[in-house]
Each structure stands twice: as C-alpha cells, then as structure tokens.
NUKE-290981 format. One record per residue: residue number from 1; x, y, z of N, C-alpha, C, O in turn; residue in three letters. Coordinates in steps of 0.001 Angstrom, whole numbers. Each point is the difference from the previous one (the first is absolute). Example, Ala and Ser with C-alpha at 12.3 -4.5 7.8 and 13.67 -1.06 7.14 Angstrom:
! NUKE-290981
<pt i="1" n_c1="13190" n_c2="-5690" n_c3="7800" ca_c1="-890" ca_c2="1190" ca_c3="0" c_c1="900" c_c2="1200" c_c3="0" o_c1="1036" o_c2="-19" o_c3="665" aa="ALA"/>
<pt i="2" n_c1="-1386" n_c2="1069" n_c3="-1385" ca_c1="820" ca_c2="1190" ca_c3="60" c_c1="-770" c_c2="1090" c_c3="730" o_c1="509" o_c2="1108" o_c3="169" aa="SER"/>
***
This chain:
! NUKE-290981
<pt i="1" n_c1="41681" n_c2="-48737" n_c3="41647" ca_c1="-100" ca_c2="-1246" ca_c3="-742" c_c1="-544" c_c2="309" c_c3="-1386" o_c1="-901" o_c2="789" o_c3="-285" aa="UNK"/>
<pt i="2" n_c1="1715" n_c2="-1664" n_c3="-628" ca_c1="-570" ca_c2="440" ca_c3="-1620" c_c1="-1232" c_c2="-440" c_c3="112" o_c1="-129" o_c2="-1173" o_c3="350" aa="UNK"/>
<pt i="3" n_c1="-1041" n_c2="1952" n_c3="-604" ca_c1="-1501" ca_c2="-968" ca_c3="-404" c_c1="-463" c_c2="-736" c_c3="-1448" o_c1="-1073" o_c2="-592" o_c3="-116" aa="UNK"/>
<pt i="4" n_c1="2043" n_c2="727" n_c3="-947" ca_c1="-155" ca_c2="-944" ca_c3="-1467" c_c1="211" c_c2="-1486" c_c3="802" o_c1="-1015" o_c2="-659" o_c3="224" aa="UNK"/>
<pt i="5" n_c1="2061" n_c2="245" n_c3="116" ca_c1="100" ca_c2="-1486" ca_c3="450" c_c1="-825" c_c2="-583" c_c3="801" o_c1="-356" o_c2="-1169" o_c3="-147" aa="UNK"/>
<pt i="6" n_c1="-124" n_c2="2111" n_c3="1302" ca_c1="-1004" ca_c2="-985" ca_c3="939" c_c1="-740" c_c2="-26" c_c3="-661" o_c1="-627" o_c2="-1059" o_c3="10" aa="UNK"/>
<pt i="7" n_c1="187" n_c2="2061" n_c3="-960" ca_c1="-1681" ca_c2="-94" ca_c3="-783" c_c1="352" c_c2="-1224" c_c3="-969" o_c1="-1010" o_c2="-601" o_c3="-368" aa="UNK"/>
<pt i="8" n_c1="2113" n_c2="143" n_c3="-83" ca_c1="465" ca_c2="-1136" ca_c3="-540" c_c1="-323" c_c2="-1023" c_c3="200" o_c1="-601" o_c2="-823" o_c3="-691" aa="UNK"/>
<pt i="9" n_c1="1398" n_c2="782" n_c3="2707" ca_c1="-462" ca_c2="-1176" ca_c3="621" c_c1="-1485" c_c2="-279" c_c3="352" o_c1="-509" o_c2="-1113" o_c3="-139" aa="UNK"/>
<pt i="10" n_c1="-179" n_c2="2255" n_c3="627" ca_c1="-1499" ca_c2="-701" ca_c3="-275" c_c1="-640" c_c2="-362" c_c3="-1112" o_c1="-855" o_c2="-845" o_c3="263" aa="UNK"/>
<pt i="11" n_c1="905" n_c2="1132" n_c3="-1423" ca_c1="-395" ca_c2="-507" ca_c3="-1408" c_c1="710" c_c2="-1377" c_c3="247" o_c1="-844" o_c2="-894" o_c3="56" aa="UNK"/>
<pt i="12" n_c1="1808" n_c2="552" n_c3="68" ca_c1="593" ca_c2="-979" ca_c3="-141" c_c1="-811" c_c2="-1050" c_c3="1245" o_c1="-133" o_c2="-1176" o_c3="-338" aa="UNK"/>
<pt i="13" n_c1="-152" n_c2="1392" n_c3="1090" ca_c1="-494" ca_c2="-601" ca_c3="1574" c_c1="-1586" c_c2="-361" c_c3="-75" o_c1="-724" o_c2="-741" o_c3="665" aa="UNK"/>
<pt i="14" n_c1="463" n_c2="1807" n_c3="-2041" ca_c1="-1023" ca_c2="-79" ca_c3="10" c_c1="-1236" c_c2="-1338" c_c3="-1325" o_c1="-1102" o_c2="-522" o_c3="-172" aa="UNK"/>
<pt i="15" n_c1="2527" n_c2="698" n_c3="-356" ca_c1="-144" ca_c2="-790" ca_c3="-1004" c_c1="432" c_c2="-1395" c_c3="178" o_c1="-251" o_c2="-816" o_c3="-887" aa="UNK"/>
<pt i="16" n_c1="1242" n_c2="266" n_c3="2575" ca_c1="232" ca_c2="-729" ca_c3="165" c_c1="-1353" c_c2="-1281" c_c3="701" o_c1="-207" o_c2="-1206" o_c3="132" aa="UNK"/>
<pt i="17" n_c1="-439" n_c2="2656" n_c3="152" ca_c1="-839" ca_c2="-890" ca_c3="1212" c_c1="-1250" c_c2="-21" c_c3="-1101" o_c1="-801" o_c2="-918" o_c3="177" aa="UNK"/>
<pt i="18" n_c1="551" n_c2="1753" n_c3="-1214" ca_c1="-952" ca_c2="-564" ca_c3="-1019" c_c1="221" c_c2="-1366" c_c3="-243" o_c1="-897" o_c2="-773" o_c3="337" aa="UNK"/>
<pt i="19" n_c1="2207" n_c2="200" n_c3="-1003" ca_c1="491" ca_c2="-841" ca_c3="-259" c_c1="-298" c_c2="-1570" c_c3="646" o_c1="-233" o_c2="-1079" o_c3="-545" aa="UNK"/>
<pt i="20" n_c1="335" n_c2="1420" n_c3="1706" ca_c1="10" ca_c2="-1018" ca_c3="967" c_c1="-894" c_c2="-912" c_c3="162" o_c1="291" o_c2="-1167" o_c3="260" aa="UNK"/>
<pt i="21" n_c1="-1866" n_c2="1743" n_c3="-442" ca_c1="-1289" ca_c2="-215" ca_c3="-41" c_c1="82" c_c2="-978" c_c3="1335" o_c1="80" o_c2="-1227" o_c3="66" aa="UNK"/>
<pt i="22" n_c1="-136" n_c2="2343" n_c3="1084" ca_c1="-728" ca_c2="-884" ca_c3="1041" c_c1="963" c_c2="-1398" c_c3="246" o_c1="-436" o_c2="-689" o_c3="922" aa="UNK"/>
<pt i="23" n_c1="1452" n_c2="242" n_c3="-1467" ca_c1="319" ca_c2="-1305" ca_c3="-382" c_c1="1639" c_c2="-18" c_c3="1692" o_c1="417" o_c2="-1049" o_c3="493" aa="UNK"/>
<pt i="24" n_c1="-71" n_c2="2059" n_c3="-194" ca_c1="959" ca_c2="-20" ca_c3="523" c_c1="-404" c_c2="219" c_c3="1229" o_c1="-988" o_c2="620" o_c3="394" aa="UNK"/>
<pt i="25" n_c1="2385" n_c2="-1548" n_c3="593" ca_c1="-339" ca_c2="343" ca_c3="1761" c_c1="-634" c_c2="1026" c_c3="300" o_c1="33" o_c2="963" o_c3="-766" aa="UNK"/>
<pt i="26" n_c1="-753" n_c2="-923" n_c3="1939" ca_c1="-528" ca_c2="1408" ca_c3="932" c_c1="1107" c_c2="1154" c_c3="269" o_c1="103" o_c2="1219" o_c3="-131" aa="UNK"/>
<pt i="27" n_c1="724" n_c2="-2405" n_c3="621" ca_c1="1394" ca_c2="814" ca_c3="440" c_c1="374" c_c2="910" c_c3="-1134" o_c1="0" o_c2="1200" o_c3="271" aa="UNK"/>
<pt i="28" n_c1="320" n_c2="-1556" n_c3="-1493" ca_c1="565" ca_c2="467" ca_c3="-1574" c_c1="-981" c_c2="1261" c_c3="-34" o_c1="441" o_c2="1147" o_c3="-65" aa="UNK"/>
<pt i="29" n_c1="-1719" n_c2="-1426" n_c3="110" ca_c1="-1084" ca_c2="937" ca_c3="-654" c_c1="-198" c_c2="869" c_c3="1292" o_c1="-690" o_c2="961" o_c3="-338" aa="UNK"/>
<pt i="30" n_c1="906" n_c2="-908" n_c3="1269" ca_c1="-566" ca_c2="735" ca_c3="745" c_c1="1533" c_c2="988" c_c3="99" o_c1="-261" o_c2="1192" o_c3="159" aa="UNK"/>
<pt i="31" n_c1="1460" n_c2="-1441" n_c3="-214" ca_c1="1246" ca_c2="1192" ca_c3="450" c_c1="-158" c_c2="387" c_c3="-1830" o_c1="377" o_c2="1133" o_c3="-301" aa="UNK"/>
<pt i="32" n_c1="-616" n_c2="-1536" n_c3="-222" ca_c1="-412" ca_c2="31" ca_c3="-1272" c_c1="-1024" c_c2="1661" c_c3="45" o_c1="354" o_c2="1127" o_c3="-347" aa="UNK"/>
<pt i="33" n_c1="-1706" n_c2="-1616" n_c3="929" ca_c1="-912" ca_c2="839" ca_c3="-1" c_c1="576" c_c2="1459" c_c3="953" o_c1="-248" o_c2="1103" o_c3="-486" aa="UNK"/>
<pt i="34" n_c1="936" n_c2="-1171" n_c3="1702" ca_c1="492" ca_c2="857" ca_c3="573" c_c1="1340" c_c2="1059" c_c3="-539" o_c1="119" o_c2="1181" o_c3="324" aa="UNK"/>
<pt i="35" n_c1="833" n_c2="-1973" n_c3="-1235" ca_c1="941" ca_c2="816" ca_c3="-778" c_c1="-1066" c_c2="1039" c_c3="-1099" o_c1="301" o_c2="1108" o_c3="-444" aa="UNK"/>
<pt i="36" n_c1="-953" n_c2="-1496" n_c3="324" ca_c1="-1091" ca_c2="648" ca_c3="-938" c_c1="-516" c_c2="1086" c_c3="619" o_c1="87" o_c2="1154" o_c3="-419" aa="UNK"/>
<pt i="37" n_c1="-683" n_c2="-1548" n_c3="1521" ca_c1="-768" ca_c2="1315" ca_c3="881" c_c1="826" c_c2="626" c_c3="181" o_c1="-147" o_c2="1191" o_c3="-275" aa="UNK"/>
<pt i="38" n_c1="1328" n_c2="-1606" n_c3="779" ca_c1="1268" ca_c2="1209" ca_c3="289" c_c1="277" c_c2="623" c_c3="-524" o_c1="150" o_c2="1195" o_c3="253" aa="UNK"/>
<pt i="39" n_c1="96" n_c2="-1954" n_c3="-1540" ca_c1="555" ca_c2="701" ca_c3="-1468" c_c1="-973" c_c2="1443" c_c3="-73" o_c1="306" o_c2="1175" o_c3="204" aa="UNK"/>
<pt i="40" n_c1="-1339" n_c2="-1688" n_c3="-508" ca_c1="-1486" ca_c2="922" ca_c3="-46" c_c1="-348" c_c2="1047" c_c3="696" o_c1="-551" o_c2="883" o_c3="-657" aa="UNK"/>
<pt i="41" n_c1="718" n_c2="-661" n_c3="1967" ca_c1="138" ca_c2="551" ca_c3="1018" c_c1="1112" c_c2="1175" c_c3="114" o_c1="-234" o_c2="1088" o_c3="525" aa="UNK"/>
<pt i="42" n_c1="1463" n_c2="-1459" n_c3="-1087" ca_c1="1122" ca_c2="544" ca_c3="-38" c_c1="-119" c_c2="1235" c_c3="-945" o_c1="179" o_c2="1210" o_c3="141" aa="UNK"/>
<pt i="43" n_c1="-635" n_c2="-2191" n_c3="-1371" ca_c1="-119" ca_c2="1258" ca_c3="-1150" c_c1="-965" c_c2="537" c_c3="196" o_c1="-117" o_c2="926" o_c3="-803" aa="UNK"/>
<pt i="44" n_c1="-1033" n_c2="-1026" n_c3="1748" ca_c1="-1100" ca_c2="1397" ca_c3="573" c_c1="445" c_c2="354" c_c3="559" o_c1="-233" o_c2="1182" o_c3="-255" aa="UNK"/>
<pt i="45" n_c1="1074" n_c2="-1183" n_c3="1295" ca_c1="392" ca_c2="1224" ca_c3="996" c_c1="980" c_c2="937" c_c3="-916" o_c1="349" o_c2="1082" o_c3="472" aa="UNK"/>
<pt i="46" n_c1="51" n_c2="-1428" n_c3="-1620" ca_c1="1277" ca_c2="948" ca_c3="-771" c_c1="1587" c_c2="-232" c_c3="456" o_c1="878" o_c2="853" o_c3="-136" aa="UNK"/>
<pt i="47" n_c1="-644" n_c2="-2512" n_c3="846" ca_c1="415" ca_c2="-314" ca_c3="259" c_c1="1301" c_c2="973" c_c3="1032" o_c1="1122" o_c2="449" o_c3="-235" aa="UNK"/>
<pt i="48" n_c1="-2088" n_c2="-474" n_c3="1474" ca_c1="789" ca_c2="1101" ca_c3="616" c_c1="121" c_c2="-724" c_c3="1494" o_c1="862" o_c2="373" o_c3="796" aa="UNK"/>
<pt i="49" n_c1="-1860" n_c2="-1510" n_c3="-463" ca_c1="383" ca_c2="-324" ca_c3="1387" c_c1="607" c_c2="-1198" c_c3="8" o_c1="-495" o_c2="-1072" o_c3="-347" aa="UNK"/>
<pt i="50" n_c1="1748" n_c2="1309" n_c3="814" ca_c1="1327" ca_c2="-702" ca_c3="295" c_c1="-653" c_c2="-1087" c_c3="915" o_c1="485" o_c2="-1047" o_c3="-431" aa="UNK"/>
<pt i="51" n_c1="-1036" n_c2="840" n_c3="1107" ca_c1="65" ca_c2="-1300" ca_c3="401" c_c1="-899" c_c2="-1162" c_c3="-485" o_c1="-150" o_c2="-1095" o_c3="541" aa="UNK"/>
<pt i="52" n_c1="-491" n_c2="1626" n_c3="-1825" ca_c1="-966" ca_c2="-682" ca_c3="-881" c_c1="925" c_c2="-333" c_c3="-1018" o_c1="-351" o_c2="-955" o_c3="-693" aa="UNK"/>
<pt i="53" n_c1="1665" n_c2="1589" n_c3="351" ca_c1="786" ca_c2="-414" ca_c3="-1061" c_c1="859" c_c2="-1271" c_c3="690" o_c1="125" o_c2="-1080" o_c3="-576" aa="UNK"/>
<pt i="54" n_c1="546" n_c2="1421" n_c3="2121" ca_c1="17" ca_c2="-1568" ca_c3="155" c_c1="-821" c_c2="-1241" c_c3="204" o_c1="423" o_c2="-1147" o_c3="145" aa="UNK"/>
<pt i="55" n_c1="-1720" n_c2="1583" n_c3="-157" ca_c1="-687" ca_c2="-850" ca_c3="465" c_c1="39" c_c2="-941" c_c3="-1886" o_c1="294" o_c2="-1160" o_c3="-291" aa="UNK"/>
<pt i="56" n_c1="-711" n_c2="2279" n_c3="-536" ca_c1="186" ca_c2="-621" ca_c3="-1321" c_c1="1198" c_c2="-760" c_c3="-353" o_c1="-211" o_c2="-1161" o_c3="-350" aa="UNK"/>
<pt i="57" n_c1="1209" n_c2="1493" n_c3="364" ca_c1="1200" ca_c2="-567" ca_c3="-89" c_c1="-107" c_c2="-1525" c_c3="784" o_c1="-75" o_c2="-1069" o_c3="-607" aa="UNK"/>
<pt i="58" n_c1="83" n_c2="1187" n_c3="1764" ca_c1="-308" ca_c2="-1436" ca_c3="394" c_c1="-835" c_c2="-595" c_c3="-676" o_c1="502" o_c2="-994" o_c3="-526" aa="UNK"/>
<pt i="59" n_c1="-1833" n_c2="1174" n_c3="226" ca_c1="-1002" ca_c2="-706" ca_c3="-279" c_c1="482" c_c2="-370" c_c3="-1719" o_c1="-564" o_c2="-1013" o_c3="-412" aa="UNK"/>
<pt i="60" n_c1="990" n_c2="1316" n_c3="-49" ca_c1="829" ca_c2="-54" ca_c3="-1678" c_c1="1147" c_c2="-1168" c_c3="398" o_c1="251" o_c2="-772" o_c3="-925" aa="UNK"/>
<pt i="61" n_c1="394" n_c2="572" n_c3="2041" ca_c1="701" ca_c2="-799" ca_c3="488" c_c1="-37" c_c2="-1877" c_c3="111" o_c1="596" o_c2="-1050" o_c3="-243" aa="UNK"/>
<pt i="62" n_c1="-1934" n_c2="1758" n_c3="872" ca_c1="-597" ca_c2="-1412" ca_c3="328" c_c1="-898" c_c2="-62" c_c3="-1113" o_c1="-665" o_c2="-1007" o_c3="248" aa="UNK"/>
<pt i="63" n_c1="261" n_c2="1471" n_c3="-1299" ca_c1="-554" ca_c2="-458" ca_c3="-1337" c_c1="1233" c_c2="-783" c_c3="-864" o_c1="-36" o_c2="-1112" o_c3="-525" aa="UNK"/>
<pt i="64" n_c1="1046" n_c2="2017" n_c3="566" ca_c1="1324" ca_c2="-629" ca_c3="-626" c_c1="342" c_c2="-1441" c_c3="832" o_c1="48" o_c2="-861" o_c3="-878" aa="UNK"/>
<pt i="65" n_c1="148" n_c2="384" n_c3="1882" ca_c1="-74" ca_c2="-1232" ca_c3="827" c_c1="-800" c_c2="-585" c_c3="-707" o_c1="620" o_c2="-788" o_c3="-714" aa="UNK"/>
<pt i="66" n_c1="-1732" n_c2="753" n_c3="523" ca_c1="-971" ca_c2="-868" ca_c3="-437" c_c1="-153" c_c2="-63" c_c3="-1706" o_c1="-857" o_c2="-713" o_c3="-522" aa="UNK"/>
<pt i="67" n_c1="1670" n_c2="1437" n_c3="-163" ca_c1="114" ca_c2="318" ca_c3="-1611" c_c1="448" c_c2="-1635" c_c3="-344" o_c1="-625" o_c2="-397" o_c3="-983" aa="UNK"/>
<pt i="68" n_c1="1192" n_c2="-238" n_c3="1331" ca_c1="285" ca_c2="-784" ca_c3="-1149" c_c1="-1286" c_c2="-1175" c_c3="771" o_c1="-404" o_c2="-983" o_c3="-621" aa="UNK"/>
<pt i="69" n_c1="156" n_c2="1165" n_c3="1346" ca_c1="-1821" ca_c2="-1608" ca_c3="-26" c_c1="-686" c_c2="1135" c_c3="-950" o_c1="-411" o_c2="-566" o_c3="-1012" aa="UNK"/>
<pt i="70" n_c1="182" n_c2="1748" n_c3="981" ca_c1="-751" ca_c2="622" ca_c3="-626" c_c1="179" c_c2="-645" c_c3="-1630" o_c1="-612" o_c2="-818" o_c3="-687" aa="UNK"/>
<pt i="71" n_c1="1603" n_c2="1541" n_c3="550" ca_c1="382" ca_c2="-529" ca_c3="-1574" c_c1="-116" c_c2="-1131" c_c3="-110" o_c1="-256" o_c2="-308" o_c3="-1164" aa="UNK"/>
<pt i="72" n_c1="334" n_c2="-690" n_c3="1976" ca_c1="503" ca_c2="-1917" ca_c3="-457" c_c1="-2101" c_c2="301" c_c3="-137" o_c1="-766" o_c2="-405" o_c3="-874" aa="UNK"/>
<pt i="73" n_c1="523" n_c2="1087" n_c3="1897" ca_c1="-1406" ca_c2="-249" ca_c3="-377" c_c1="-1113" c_c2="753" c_c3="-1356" o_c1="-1187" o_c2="-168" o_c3="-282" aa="UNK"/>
<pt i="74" n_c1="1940" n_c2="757" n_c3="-117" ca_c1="-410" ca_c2="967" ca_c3="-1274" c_c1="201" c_c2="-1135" c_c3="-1229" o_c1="-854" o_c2="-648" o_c3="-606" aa="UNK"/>
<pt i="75" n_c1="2053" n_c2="659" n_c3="500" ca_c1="922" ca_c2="-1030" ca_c3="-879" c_c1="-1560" c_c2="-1453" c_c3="-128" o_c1="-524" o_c2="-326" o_c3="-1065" aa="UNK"/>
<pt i="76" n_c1="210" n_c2="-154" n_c3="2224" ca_c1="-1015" ca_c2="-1288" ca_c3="88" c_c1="-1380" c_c2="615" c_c3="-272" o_c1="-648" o_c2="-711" o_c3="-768" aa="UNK"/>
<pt i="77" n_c1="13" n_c2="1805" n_c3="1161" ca_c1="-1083" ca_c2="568" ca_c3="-578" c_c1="580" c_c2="-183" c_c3="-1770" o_c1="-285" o_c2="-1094" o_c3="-485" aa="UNK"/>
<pt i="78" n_c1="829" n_c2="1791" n_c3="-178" ca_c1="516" ca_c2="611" ca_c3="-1056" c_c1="224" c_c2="-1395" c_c3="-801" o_c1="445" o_c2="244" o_c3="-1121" aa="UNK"/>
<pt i="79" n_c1="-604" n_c2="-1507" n_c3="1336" ca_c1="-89" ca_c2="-1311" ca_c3="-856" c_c1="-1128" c_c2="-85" c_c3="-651" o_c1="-226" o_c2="-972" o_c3="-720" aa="UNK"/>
***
C-alpha cells in the first residue's frame, strides 16, 4: 500500500474531527475516532499486517457513509 495517501487521509480525518467541535452524533465521532486509530496503527506497524489494512479500509468506509451529515454539519458550524 502507497503510505503518502493514507498519511493524507489521516491529516485529512484529522482535521475533520478538529472541525467538528464535539458538535456531531456519537455514532459520526466515534467510527470517526476509530478510522483514525486504524489509520494510526497501520502506519506504526510499517503497514505490513494485512488484516489491519482491511480492518482500515472498512472503517474509511463507514466514515465515507456518514461524510455527507458530516459536511451538512461542518457547512452549519462554518456560519
């Protein structure tokens, strides 16, 4: 797996949930908080154990599911 992009997606994940301030579902913030650990996790091991890369992949999944309340909710912070 290339490691420039995931290190992407956590900057990006990471800056999402700055964003948020506390303001969004449990549900949102918490697969939220877990794509993160994964993310995190992944790039310490040197991204070598395969069943932590699907586990990431899913968990990026179900962040994407929940991307657009995220955004409708960024967008309403951001007034």
């Amino acid at each position: 797996m290339n490691e420039e992009p995931l290190k992407k997606v956590l900057i990006v994940l990471l800056d999402v949930k700055a964003s948020m301030h506390d303001a969004a579902d449990t549900s949102a913030t918490e697969q939220l908080d877990e794509a993160i650990e994964l993310i995190q996790g992944f790039i310490d091991t040197g991204y070598r154990d395969a069943g932590m890369k699907h586990a990431v992949l899913s968990a990026l999944g179900k962040v994407l599911e929940k991307l657009p309340s995220i955004v409708a909710l960024l967008q309403l912070l951001s007034r």
